[in-house]
N, C-alpha and C positions, 0 to 999 in steps of 0.2 A: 425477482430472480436475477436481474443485471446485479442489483446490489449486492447479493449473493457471491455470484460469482467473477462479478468484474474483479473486487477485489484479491482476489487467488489469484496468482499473478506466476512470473518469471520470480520471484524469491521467496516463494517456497519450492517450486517444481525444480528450478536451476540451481538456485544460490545456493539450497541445503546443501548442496553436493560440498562446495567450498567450505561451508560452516562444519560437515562431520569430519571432514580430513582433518581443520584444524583443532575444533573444540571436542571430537571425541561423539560416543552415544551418548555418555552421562551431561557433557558438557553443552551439547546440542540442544536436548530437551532442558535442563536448568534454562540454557539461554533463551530459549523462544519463550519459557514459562513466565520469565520473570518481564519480560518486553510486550506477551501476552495480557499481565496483569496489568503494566504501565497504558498499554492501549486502552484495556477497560478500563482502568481510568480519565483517559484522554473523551473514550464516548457517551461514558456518563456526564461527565461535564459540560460536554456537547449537548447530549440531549437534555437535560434539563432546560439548558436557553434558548434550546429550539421547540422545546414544548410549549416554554410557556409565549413564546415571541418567533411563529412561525414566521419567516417572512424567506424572497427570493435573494436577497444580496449574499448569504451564503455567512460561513461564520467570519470571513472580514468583514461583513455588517453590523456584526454584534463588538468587535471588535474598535469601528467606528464609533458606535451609537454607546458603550460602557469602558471605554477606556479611551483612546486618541484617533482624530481621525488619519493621522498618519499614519499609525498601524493598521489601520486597515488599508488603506493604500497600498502600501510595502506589504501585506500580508496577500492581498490581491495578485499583486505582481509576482510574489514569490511562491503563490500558488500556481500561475500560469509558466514559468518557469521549470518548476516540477514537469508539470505536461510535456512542457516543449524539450525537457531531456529522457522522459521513460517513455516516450511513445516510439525514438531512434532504438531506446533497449532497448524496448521489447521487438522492435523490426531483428536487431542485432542477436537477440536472443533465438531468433526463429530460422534463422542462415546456420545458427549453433546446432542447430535441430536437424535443419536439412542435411549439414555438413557427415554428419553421423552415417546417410545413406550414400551419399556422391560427392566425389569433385570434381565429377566431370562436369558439368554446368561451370562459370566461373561465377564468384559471392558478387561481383555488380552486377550481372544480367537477376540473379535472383532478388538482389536490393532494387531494382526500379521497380521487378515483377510485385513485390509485396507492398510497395511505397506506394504505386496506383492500384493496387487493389483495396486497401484501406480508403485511399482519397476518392473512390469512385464508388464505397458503399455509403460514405457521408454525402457526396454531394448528392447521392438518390433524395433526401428529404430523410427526415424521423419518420417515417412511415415505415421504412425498408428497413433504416439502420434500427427501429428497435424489433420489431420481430427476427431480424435475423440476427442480433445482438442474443434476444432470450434466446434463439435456440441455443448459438455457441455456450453461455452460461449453464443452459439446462446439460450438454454436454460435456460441462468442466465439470459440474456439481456432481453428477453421475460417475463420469471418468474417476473422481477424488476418490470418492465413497468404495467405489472396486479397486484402487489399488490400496486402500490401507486393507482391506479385506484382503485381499492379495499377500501381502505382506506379512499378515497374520496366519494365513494360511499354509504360507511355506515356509514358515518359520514353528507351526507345529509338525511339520514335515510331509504337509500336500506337495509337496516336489519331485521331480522324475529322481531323485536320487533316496526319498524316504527318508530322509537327512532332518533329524529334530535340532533346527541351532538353536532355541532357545535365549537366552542371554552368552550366549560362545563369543561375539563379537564383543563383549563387554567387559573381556578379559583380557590379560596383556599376552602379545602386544597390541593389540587391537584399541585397547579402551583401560579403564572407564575415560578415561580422557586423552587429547590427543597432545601434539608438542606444535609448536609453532616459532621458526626463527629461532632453534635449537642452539645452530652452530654458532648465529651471530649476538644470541644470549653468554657465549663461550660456554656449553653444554652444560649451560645451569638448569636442570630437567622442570622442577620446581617451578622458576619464573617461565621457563618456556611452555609449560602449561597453562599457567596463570595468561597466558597473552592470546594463546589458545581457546582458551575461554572467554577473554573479553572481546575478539575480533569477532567470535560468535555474535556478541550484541549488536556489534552494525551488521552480520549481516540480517540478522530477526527483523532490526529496526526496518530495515530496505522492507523485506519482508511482510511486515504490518502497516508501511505504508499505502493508502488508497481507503483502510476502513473509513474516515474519517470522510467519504465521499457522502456520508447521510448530511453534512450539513448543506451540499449540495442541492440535495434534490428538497429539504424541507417543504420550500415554499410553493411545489406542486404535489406535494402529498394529500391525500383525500383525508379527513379528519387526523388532522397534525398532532391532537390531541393524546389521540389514543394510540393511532400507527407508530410515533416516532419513541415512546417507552417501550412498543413491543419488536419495534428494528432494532434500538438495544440490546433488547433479552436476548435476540437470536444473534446479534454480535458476538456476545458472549459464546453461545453455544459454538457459532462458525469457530472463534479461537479455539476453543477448547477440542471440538473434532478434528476438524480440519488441518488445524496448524501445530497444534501439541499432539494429539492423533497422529499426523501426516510422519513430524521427524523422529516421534518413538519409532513408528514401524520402521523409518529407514534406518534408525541405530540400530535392530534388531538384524536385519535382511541383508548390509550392507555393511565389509568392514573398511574401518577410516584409513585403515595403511593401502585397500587397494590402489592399483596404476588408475585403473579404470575411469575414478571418481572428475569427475570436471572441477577446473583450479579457478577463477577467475583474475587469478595470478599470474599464470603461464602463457608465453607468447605464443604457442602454439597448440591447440588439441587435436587431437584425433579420438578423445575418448566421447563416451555418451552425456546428452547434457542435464539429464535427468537420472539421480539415484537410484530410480526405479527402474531404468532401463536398466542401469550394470547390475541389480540384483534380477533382473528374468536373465541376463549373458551368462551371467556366475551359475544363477543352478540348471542354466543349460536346458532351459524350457523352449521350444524351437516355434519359432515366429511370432513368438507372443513381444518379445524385443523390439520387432519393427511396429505392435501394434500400438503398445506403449507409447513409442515413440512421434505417433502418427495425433493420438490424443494428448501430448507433449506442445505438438505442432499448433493443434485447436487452442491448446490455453493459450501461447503466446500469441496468435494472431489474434484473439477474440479480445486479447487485455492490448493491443496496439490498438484494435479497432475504435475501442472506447473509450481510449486514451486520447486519439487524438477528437473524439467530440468532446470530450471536457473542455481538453486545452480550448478548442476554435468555440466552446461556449463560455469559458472563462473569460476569454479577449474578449466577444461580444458584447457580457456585462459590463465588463471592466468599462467598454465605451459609451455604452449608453446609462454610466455614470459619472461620465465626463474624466475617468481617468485615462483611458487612451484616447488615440486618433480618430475622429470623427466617421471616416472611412471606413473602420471597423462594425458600421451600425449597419452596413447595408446589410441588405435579406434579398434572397430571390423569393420564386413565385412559392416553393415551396418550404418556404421559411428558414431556406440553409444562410448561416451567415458567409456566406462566400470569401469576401475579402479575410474575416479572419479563418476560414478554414484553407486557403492558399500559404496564408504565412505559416499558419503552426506546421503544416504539411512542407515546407522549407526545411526548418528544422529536421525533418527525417533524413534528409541528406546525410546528416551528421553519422550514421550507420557508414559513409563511406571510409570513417577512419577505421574500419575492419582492416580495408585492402594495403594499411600500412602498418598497423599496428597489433593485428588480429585479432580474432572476435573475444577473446578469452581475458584479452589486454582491456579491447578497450568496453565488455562485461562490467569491468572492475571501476573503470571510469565514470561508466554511467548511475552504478552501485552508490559509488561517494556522493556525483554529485545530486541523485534524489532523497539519499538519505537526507543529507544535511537541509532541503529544501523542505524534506518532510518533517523532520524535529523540528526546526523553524516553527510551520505550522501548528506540529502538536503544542510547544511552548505558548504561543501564542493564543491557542484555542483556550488552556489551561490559566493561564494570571487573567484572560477576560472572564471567566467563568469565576476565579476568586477575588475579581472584583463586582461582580455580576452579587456574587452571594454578600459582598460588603455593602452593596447600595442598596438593597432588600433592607438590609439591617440597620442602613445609616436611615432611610425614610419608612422603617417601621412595619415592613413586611415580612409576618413568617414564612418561612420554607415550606412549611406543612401546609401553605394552601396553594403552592405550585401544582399544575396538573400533571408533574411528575417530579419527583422530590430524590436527587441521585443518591445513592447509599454513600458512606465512608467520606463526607464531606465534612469541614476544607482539607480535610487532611490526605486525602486521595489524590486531589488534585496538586497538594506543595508536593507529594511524595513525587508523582508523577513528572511533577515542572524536575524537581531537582535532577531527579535520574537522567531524563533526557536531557538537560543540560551538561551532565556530566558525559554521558557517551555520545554526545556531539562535540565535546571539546577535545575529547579524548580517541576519537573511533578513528582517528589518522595516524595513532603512534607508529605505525609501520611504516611509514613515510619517512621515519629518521633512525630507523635499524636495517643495515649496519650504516648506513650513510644516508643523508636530504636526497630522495628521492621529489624534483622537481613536477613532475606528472603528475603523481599522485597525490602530492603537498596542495597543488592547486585545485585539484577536482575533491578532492574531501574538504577545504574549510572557504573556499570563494564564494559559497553561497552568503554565510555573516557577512565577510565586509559590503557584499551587493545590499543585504536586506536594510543596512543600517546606509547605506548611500541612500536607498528609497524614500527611510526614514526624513532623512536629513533634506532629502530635494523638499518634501512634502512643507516639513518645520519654516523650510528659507520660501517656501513659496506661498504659503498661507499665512503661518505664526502661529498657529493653533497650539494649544495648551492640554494638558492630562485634564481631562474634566473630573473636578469631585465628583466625590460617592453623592453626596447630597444634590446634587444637581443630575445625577445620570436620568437620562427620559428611559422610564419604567413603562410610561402606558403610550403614547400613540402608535397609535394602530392595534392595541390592544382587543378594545370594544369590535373592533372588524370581526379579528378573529373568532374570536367568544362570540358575536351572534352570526357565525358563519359554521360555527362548532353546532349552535343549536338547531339551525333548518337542518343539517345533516342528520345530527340525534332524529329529529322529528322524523325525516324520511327513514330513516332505518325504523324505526317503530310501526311507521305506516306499513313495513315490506312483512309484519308480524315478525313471532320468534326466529330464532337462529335453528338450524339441525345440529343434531350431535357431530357430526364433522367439522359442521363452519367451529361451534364452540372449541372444539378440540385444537384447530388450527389456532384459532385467539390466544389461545392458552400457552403455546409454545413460545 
């Protein structure tokens, strides 16, 4: 259920708003569609090498142990990274939220308020943090599922106005697609669509990042074997409801010219920061706006929550594999890693560039620099996995006796590598129309040159070398796993048959 729902985040609830203003209905759904299939690709290829080589060092393990151990170094680091800039957005994102009901309160008395309420449900111990983790999750999953119903509903015309819009928003000037950077295109309608559409891609991409958290949890999975092909399938499913679900309803319910829509652009809002809010404003449904906005509230505080235990369990690993500071190993009694969960909890500070720069600005900031932190990863996760399939092949091992065999392979995975390579190189254009915007130049592409500095410290500090395909260690720790797969088997057998519901669940 966290993995459910951790991942729904601040870019589908918030960022959509910014992607329909600019890429339209038509443009919106294309774009999550096609970032959607890239992701399925990115966790199939995932899970295949976590099926068959479950272990805890996360997919910078696999990364290590099938391609360089520099990349996984660099890939460690540049996954904690990630953490240590989406867990300030999502703080930032949630002041966006509040902002909507009051400003009387001022956004720092609310930024410490949210900064130590996070840091004081992690320092309770994993006891606290994940039962009150699943509720929030059970409350996003739930919350989701009602507003695309929502959305459908008053779009066949359950609204206090009896009002059937239908596809109306999907009509000009509404849609099917929207303009973007018109004027500084010099009112070429054409390309200013066309940018419309691709600035949709980062924001998808932002959006889709976090699924890739199953590589995460692999190595405490209860039979890795079987669970981690069926977290895939429902991968799948979550994209397809959820996220293609999620922004059809809002191109339906919600048009892209409204004021309303939240920009992640604009240095100042006053509007709502959730799509869903401005369509319950528009058809003038009474209270249901604040309630919206209240379960708005839930997602981002539940995806800060569990952002920052990632981050402060990513440092932990990281040191008690000798890639960070020693200091980082410490645990108290109840198993919190203290020292790393202080410092990621640092980084939230970083929410106080709102009160210079405002929440909408600096939205955008943290947008760039997770995305690019996140393609990184997907890239990375992606050439290990199609080197993973070359050294199978280079020492004579079919696919077909993997305990999970990924569909559309190798060709999924290059498709996937190339795409994301392409709108990570590319997802900054706006940076240099109509003039080098310096801000936003740096927070969209400064994660490459950091990752390839990691690279580089690791190369001048070891010497380590690309290990061939013929040399890649295929089996230790293999036999662990497989007869740790078989006591499980056997207990499950002892427990008798399944009932029709457990099978039913299996099955999904």
């Amino acid at each position: 259920m966290i993995a459910l729902g951790g991942a729904v985040g601040t870019g589908l609830i918030i960022g959509s708003g910014t992607a329909l203003r600019r890429g339209g209905p038509l443009g919106i759904l294309i774009g999550y569609s096609v970032l959607g299939t890239i992701c399925y690709f990115a966790m199939i290829s995932l899970g295949e090498m976590s099926a068959y080589l479950p272990h805890k060092k996360g997919f910078a393990g696999y990364s290590t142990r099938f391609w360089h151990p520099a990349i996984g170094f660099a890939l460690g680091w540049n996954y904690l990274m990630k953490y240590l800039v989406v867990t300030p957005n999502n703080l930032n994102a949630a002041i966006l939220v509040i902002n909507y009901w009051t400003y009387a309160v001022p956004n720092p008395a609310w930024m410490v308020i949210v900064i130590l309420f996070i840091f004081l449900i992690n320092l309770l111990g994993i006891k606290f943090f994940g039962e009150l983790e699943f509720w929030f999750s059970s409350i996003k999953v739930l919350a989701l599922i009602a507003l695309i119903m929502f959305g459908i509903i008053v779009d066949l015309g359950g609204n206090p106005q009896n009002d059937r819009i239908g596809f109306r928003y999907w009509w000009p000037p509404n849609g099917p697609m929207g303009t973007y950077l018109l004027d500084a295109v010099g009112g070429n309608l054409p390309l200013s669509r066309f940018l419309g559409f691709w600035s949709v891609m980062g924001n998808a991409l932002f959006a889709y990042i976090g699924t890739e958290l199953i590589g995460v949890t692999v190595g405490e999975a209860e039979n890795p074997r079987k669970n981690i092909p069926r977290a895939i399938r429902r991968t799948f499913w979550r994209i397809l409801i959820f996220y293609i679900g999620g922004v059809f309803v809002i191109g339906l319910v919600v048009p892209s010219t409204s004021p309303e829509i939240f920009q992640a652009t604009q240095a100042t809002t006053g509007a709502a920061a959730s799509p869903f809010v401005v369509a319950a404003t528009l058809l003038g449904i009474r209270g249901l706006h604040h309630v919206i906005n209240a379960a708005i509230l839930v997602f981002v505080m539940s995806a800060a929550n569990s952002d920052l235990y990632i981050g402060s369990r990513t440092l932990y690993g990281l040191a008690l594999e000798g890639k960070a500071p020693k200091i980082f190993r410490r645990v108290n009694k109840m198993g919190v890693p203290w020292p790393s969960l202080i410092f990621c909890t640092a980084f939230c500070f970083l929410v106080f560039l709102n009160t210079a720069k405002g929440a909408s600005k600096v939205f955008g900031y943290f947008v760039n620099l997770v995305s690019t932190f996140g393609a990184i990863t997907w890239m990375c996760i992606l050439y290990t996995h199609i080197r993973f399939m070359k050294a199978l092949e280079a020492q004579g091992i079919s696919r077909d006796s993997l305990p999970y065999k990924a569909p559309f392979q190798p060709y999924g995975a290059w498709i996937a590598l190339g795409f994301t390579a392409v709108i990570t190189f590319f997802k900054g254009f706006d940076t240099f129309i109509p003039v080098i915007a310096a801000d936003t130049f740096v927070t969209a592409y400064i994660g490459i040159p950091v990752f390839v500095i990691f690279v580089a410290f690791w190369k001048w500090r070891h010497g380590d070398v690309t290990i061939p395909y013929a040399s890649v260690d295929l089996i230790s720790g293999k036999r662990e796993i497989d007869e740790e797969e078989e006591r499980f088997l056997a207990k499950q057998a002892a427990r008798g048959p399944r009932t029709r519901w457990q099978k039913i669940w299996d099955s999904l």
